[in-house]
N, C-alpha and C positions, 0 to 999 in steps of 0.2 A: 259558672263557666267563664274561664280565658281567653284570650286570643293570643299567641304568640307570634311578637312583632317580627319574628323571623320567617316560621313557617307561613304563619298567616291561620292557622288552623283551629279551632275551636276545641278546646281543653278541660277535662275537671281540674280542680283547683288543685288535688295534689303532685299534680302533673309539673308543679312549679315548685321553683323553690321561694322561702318566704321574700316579698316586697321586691320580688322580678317576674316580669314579661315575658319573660322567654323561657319557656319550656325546659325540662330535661334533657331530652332529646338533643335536641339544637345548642343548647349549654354544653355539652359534653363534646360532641360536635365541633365547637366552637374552639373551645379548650385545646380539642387533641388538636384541630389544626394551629392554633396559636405554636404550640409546644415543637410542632414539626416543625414551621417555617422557624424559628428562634434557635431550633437545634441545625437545621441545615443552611441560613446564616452565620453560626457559630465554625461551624465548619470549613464555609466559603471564605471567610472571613479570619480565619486563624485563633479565633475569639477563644480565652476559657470560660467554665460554665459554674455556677456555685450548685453542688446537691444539698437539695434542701433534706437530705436523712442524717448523713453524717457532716454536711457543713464545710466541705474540704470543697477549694478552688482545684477544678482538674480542665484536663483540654476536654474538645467536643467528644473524641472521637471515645472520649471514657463513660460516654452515655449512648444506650439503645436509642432509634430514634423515635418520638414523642415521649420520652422521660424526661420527670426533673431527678430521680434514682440516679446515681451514679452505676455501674454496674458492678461494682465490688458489692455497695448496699441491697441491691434486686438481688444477687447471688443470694446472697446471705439471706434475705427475706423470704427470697424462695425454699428454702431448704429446712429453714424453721416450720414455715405453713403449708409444708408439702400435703400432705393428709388433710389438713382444709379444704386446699387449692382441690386436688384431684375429688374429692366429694363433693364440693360446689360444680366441677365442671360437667361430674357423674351427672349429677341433677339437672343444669342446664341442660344436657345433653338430651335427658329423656323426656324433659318436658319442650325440649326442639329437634326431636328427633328428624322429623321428614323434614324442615327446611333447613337441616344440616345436608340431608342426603339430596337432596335438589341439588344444593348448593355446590357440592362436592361434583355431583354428577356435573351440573352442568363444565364446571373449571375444569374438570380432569377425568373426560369420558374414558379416555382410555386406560388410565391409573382404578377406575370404577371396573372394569370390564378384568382388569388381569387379577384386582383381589378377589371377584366374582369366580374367576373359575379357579383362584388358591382354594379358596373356600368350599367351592364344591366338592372339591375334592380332602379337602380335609376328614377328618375323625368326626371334626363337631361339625359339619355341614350333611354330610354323609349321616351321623345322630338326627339330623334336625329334622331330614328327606325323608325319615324312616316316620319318625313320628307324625308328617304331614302326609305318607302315604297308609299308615295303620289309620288315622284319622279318618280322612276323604276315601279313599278305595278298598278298605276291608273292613271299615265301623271296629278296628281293634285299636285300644289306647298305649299308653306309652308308658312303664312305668319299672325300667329295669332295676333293676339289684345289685348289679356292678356295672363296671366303668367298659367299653369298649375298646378292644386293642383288632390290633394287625392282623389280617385271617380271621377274624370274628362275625359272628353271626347272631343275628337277636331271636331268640327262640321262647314263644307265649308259654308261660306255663299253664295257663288256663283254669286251673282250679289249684287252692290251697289246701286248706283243713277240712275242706266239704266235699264229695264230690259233685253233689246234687245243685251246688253254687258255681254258676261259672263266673272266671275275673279275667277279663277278657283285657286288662292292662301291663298284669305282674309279667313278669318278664326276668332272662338271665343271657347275656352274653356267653356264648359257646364257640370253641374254633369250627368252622364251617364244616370240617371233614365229620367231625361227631355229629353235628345237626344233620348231616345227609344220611347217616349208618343206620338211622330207625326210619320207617314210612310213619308218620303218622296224620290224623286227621283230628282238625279242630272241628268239624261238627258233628263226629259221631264217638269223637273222644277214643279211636283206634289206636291201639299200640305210644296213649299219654303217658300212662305208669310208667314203664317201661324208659322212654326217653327223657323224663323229667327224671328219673333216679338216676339217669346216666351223666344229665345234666349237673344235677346239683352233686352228685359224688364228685365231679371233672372239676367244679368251685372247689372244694374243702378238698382235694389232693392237690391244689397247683398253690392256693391260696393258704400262707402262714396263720399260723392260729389264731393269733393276737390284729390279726386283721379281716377274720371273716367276721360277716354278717351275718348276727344269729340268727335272723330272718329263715337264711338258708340254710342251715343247721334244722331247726324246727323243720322246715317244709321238709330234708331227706328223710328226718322221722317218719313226716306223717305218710308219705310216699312209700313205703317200706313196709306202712302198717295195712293203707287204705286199699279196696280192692280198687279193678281200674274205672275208668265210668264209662259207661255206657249210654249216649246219646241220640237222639230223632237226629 
C-alpha cells in the first residue's frame, strides 16, 4: 500500500505509476489541469502552440481545450478509430450505466423527463411496456416473430407443434383490427386455431418471400393440420 501525496489516500501499488507518489487518479487530474490553463494562457496571451501528433507550430485557437492534438490531428484520429472509440464507450457505458443516469438526471432533469416521455411513446418503449406487462401482470413472456409496426397488436400464439404444450412466450404482430375479429381465450384455448391461421396467413400475404420467417411458414402448416385445443 501508497499513499498519494496529493490525495492523501491510501493505495494498491498498481494504483501508481512506476517510482511516483501520486496516484492515477490525481496524475491525470493534474495533467488535464496543466494542459487547460497552458492552452487558455496561449490564448490570453496571443501565444502559438506546438501539436505534439503532427509537429506543426499553429495558434491556440487550432486546439480543443485540454489538447496537446491540434484539431486537424483529433479529426483525423477520430475517424480512423471510430469503431474502437464507439465500442470502448458502448462498454464503459454498461459497466456505468446508473452513474451515467444519475449523473445525466441530476444536470438535466428536464432534458431527462422529455426523452422519458419520446420513449414512451415510441415503438421500442411501447415493445418494452408490453413485455414488462406479459411478465409482472399475466405470467405471459415475450418472444415475438416479427417486428412491431403502426396499428399493431401482439397476439400470443400459445401453442406451436403440440397442442397439449402450451408456449406461453411465442408471439406475432397483428394489425389490431384482425386481433379484435376472433374472440378467443388463452386458458381454454377457445376459438386459437382459428385466430392463429388468420394470424400467420395475414404474415406470409403482406410479408415478401425472401423475408419471411420459416418459423411462421411451419407453424401455418401445423395450424391447418392440428385440431384446436381444448383447455381446463
Amino acid at each position: 500500500m501508497k499513499t498519494c501525496t496529493v490525495c492523501k489516500e491510501k493505495k494498491n501499488e498498481e494504483d501508481f505509476r512506476k517510482w511516483s507518489n501520486i496516484c492515477k487518479i490525481c496524475a491525470n487530474k493534474k495533467s488535464k489541469e496543466t494542459k487547460i490553463t497552458k492552452h487558455n494562457l496561449a490564448l490570453k496571451e496571443l501565444k502559438p502552440m506546438k501539436c505534439i501528433k503532427c509537429k506543426s507550430i499553429k495558434s491556440a485557437t487550432e486546439f480543443n481545450t485540454g489538447q496537446d492534438w491540434c484539431k486537424e490531428c483529433q479529426k483525423a484520429y477520430n475517424e480512423i478509430n471510430k469503431e474502437r472509440a464507439h465500442a470502448l464507450n458502448k462498454q464503459n457505458y454498461e459497466n456505468n450505466k446508473d452513474a451515467y443516469i444519475k449523473r445525466a438526471s441530476a444536470r438535466n432533469p428536464e432534458d431527462v423527463k422529455n426523452y422519458k416521455r419520446k420513449y414512451t411513446v415510441s415503438i421500442k418503449g411501447k415493445e418494452n411496456r408490453k413485455i414488462h406487462k406479459y411478465e409482472h401482470e399475466r405470467e405471459l413472456g415475450y418472444a415475438p416473430l416479427n417486428k412491431p409496426f403502426l396499428g399493431s397488436d401482439f397476439h400470443h400464439l400459445l401453442y406451436t407443434n403440440n397442442i397439449n404444450e402450451k408456449n406461453n412466450n411465442i408471439g406475432i404482430y397483428i394489425p389490431v383490427e384482425l386481433h379484435a375479429s376472433v374472440r378467443h381465450s388463452r386458458k381454454t384455448g377457445k376459438n386459437l386455431k382459428e385466430i392463429n391461421i388468420l394470424a400467420t396467413k395475414w404474415y406470409l400475404d403482406n410479408t415478401p418471400k425472401d423475408k419471411q420467417d420459416i418459423r411462421i411458414r411451419t407453424l401455418y402448416s401445423s395450424y391447418l393440420l392440428l385440431p384446436s385445443p381444448k383447455w381446463d
